[in-house]
C-alpha positions as CSV (number, residue, x, y, z in Angstrom):
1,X,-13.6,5.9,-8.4
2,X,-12.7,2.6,-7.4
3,X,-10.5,1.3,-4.5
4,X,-8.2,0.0,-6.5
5,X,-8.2,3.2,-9.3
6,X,-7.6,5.2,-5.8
7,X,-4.5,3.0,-4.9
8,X,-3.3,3.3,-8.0
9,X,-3.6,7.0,-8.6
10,X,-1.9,7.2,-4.8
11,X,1.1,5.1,-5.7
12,X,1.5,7.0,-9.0
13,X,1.7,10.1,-7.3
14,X,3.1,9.4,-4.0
15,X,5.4,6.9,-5.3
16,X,3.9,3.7,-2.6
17,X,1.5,3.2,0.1
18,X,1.0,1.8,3.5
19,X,-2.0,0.0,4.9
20,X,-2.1,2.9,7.2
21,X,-2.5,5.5,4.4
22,X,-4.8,4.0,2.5
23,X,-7.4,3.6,6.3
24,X,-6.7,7.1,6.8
25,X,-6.7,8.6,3.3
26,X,-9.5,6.6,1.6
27,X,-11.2,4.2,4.7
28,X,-9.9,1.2,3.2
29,X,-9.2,-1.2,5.7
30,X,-8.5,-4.0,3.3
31,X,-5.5,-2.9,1.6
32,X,-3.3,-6.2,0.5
33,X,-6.9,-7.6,-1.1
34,X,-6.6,-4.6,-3.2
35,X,-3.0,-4.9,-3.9
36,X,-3.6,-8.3,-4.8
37,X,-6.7,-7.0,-7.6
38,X,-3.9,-4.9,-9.1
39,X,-2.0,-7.6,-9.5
40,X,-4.4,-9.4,-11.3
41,X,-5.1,-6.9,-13.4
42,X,-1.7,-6.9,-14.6
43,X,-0.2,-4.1,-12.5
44,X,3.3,-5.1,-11.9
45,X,3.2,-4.5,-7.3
46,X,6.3,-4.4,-5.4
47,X,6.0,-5.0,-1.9
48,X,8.9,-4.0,0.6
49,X,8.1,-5.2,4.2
50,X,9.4,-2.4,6.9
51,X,10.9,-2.5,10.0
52,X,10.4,0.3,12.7
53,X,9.9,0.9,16.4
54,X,6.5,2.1,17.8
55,X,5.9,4.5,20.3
56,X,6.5,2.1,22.7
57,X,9.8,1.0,21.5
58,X,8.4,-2.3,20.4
59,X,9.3,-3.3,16.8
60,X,6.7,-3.5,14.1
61,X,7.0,-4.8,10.6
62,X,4.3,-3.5,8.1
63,X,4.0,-3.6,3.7
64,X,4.5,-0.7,1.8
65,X,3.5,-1.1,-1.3
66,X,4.7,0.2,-5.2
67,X,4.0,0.1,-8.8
68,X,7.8,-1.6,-10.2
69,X,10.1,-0.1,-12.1
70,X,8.7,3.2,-10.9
């Protein structure tokens, strides 16, 4: 299976993921490259950019992504 058919199958069940889900559930460190081979392949890829606080209390803004309309 491929990266991308990994993604895919992850968002399709999970509903989206995070660049930190896909390092820790698949080792792919590359995550928007992906996103953006989904999108050429005519995958239709929201992306909602989040907001939280850190253990450290510093705020951090990271991508999580999801297949529209889903």
């Amino acid at each position: 299976m491929t990266q991308c058919e990994k993604i895919l199958r992850h968002m399709e069940e999970y509903g989206s993921i995070t660049s930190l889900e896909a390092m820790q559930e698949y080792h792919i460190l590359r995550l928007a490259s992906r996103i953006t081979d989904l999108k050429k392949a005519g995958i239709p890829i929201h992306r909602d950019m989040i907001t939280q606080k850190n253990r450290y209390g510093e705020t951090v803004t990271f991508a999580r992504y999801s297949i529209s309309g889903r």
